[in-house]
C-alpha positions in Angstrom: 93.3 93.7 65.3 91.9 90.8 63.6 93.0 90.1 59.7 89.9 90.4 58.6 89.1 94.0 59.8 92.2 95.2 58.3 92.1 93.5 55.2 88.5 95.1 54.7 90.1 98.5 54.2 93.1 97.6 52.4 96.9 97.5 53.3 98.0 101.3 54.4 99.8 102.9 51.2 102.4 106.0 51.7 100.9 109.5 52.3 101.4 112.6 50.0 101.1 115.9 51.9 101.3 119.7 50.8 100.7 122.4 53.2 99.5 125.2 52.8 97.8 125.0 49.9 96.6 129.3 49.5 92.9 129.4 48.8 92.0 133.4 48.3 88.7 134.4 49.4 87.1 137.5 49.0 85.6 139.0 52.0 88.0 136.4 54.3 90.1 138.5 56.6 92.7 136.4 55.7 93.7 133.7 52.7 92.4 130.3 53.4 95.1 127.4 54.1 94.9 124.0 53.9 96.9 120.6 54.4 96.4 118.0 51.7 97.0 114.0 52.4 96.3 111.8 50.0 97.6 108.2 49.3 100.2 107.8 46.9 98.3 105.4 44.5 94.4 104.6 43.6 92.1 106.5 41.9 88.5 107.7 42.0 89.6 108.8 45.8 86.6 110.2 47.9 87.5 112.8 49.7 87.3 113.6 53.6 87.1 117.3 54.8 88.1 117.6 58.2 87.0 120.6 60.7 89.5 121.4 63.8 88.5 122.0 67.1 89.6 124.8 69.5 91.5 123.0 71.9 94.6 124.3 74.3 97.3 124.4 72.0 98.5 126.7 69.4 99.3 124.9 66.3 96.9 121.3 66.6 93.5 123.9 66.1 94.8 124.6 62.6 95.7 122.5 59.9 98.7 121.1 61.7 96.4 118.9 63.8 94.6 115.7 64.0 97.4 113.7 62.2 96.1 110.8 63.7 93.4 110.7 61.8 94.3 112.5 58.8 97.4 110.1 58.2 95.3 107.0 58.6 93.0 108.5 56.5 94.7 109.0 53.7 96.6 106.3 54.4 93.4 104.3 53.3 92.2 105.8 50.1 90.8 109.4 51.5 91.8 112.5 49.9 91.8 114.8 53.3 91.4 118.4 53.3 92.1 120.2 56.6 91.5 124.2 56.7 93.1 126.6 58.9 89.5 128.1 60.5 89.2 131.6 61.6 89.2 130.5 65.1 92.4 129.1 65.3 94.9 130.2 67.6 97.3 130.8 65.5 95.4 133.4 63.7 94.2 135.7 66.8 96.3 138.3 66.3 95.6 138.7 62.9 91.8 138.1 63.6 90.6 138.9 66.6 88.8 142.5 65.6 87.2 141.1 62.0 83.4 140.2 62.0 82.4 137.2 63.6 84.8 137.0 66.4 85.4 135.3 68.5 83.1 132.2 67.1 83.2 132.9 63.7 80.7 130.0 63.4 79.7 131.2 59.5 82.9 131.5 58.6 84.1 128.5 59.5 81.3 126.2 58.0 81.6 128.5 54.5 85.5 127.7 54.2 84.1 124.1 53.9 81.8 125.5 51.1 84.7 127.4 50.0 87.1 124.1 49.7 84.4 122.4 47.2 84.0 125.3 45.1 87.9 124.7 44.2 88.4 121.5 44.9 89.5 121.2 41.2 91.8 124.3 42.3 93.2 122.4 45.1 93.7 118.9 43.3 95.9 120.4 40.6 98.5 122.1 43.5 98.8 118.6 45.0 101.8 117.1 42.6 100.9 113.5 41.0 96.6 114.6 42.6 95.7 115.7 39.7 92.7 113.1 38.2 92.8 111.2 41.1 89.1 112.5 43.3 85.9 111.3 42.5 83.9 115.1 43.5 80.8 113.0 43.7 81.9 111.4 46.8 82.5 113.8 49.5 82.4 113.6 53.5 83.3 115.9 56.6 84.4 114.9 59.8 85.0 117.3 62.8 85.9 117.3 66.5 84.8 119.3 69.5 83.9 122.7 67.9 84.5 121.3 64.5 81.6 119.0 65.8 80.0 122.0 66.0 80.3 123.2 62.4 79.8 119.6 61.2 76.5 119.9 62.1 75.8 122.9 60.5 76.9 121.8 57.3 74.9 118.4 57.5 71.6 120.1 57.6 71.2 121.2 61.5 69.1 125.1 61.7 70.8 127.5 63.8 69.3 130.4 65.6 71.7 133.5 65.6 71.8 135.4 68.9 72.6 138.6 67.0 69.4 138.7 65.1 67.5 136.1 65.8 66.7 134.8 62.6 67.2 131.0 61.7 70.5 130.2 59.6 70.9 127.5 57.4 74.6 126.3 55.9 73.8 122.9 54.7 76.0 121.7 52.4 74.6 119.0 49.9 77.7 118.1 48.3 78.6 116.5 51.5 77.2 113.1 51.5 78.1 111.9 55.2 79.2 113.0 58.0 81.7 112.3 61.5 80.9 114.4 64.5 83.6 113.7 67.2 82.7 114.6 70.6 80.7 117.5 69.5 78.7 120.0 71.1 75.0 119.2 72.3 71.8 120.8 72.8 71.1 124.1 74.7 68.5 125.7 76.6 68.2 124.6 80.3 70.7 122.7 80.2 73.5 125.0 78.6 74.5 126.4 82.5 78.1 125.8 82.4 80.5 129.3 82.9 81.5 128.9 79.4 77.6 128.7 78.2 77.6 132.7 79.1 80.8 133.4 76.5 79.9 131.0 73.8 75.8 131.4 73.6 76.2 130.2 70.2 77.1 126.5 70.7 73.3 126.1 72.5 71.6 127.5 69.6 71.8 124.8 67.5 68.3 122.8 66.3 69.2 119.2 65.2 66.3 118.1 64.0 67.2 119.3 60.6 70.5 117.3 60.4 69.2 114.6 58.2 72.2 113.5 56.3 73.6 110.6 57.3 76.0 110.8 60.4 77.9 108.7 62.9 78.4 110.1 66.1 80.9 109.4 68.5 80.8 110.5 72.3 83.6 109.3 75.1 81.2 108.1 78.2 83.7 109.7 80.2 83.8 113.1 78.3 81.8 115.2 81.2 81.6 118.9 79.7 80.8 120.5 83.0 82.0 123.9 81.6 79.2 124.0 79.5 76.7 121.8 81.2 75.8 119.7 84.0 73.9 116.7 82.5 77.6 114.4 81.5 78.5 112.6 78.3 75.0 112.6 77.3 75.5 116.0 76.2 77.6 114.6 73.3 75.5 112.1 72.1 72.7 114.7 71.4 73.3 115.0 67.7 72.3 111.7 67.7 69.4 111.2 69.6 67.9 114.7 69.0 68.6 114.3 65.1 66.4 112.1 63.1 67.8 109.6 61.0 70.3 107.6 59.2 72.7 108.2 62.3 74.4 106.3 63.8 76.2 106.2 67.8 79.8 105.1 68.6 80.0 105.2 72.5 83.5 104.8 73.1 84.6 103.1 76.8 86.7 105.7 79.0 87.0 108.1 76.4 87.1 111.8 76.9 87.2 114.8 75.2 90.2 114.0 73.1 89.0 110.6 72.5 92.2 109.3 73.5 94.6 111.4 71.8 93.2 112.2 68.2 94.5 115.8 67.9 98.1 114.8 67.3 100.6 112.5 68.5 101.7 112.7 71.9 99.3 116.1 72.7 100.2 116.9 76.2 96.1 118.3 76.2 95.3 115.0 76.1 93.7 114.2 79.4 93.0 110.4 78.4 95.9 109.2 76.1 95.3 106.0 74.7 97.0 105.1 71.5 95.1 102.2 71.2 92.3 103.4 71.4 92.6 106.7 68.7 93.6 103.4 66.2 90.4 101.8 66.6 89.1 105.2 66.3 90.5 105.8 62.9 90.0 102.4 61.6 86.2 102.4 62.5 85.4 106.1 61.4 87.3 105.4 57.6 84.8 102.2 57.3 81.6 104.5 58.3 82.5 106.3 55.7 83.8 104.0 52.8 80.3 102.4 53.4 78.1 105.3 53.4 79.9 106.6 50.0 80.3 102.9 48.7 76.6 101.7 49.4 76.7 97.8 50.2 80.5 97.7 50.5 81.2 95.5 54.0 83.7 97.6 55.5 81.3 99.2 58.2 79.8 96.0 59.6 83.0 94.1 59.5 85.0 96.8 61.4 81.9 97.0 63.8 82.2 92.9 64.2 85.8 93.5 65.4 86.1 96.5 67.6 82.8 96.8 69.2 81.4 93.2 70.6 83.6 90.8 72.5 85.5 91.1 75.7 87.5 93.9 73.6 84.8 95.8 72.7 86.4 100.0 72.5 82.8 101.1 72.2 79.2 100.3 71.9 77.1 101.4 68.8 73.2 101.8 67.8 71.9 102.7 65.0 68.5 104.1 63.9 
């Protein structure tokens, strides 16, 4: 890691985390829980929301996962908010009969909606939060089926197979987004066994995702369960979406992106702690640039981790 790329984001400061933080909800089955990180010191803190996946294992598809990310994060002047969605394992049995099941795909973009509505709630429960996040400067990042609701909430249409109609969640308090090896486009080429069970991950319409958005796809992260075509299937948010947006392409990454869901994740079919670091570092300066307009932290970070004989990933831009 060159000096320059970390100096660009600043020295890592300790982490502050409370979990749960109880959010009640009318209408929700159950209350709404969240993990807060935040960094110990700084002000004016933009704040990350962060959208779990529905992986393998029981506890890292709630808001005990993704500490990779979430500690560096924070770790780096983000306040990050991870709910506990509907969908998460650890929550089936208390669940699995309420509307929406098994995808609750509304529910789980509206808890982000629901998070901003009392964000002010939320900063006050945090001890020594309180006056510290700048509500103007919000962004979501999600992976896998979190992907999924990203997209939703950054402007993408949705056509729901119970009625047909067209849905749209966009949230415009979100000002950019991180889509982590997320879902792609259906149709045709949605012909996977799992296409059958989950009809609602090839309903999506990108075109409509027009806030600004990296993507990031492993070039080894072959879906066959829900399609045939190969990575490219990730990196469909990007190229069906118009822009700003922008590609990561990371080198012998898979599904888990080399580990992100937590440390040491036995699911993890390509562990690479290197490779989750770059990860983090290059997904907080996409989005310290995109809510700091002109701040360098995105093209120096680029610079260092994606050109050279090093080189983690490849990224375009349109």
């Amino acid at each position: 890691m060159s000096t320059s790329t970390t100096d660009v984001l600043g020295a890592p400061v300790p982490v502050l985390s409370l979990s749960p933080v109880v959010l009640t909800v009318p209408g929700r089955p159950v209350d709404l829980q969240v993990r807060v990180s935040a960094p110990a010191t700084g002000t004016s803190l933009p704040v990350i929301l962060l959208s779990h996946g529905h992986g393998l294992s029981n506890n890292l598809s709630s808001l005990n996962g993704y500490a990779p990310l979430a500690n560096f994060w924070a770790a780096h002047g983000f306040v990050v908010v991870q709910p506990t969605h509907l969908t998460s394992s650890t929550l089936t049995h208390l669940v699995a009969d309420a509307p929406g099941a098994p995808d609750f795909w509304r529910s789980r973009a509206e808890d982000m909606a629901h998070i901003l509505d009392r964000l002010d709630i939320i900063e006050n429960a945090v001890p020594q939060l309180a006056g510290r996040i700048d509500h103007s400067k919000v962004a979501l990042a999600g992976h896998s089926l979190g992907g999924f609701t990203a997209a939703l909430l950054l402007g993408a249409g949705l056509t729901d197979p119970d009625t047909g109609n067209v849905v749209r969640l966009v949230e415009p308090r979100i000002k950019a987004g991180v889509l982590l090896a997320a879902p792609g486009r259906g149709g045709d080429v949605l012909n996977g066994p799992m296409a059958e069970q989950w009809p609602i991950i090839g309903a999506v319409d990108f075109s409509t995702m027009t806030a600004p958005a990296l993507v990031v796809a492993g070039d080894k992260d072959d879906s066959r369960h829900f399609t045939d075509i190969g990575p490219d299937w990730h990196a469909d948010p990007y190229t069906l979406a118009p822009g700003p947006k922008t590609l990561l392409t990371l080198f012998d990454a898979e599904h888990g992106l080399g580990g992100i869901a937590g440390y040491d994740a036995a699911e993890t079919t390509d562990e690479n702690p290197a490779r989750v670091a770059a990860l983090a570092r290059l997904t907080a300066a996409y989005l310290h640039t995109r809510l700091h307009p002109g701040a360098p932290a995105w093209q120096t970070t680029c610079e260092a981790l994606t050109t050279g004989p090093g080189a983690v990933g490849h990224v375009e831009s349109k």
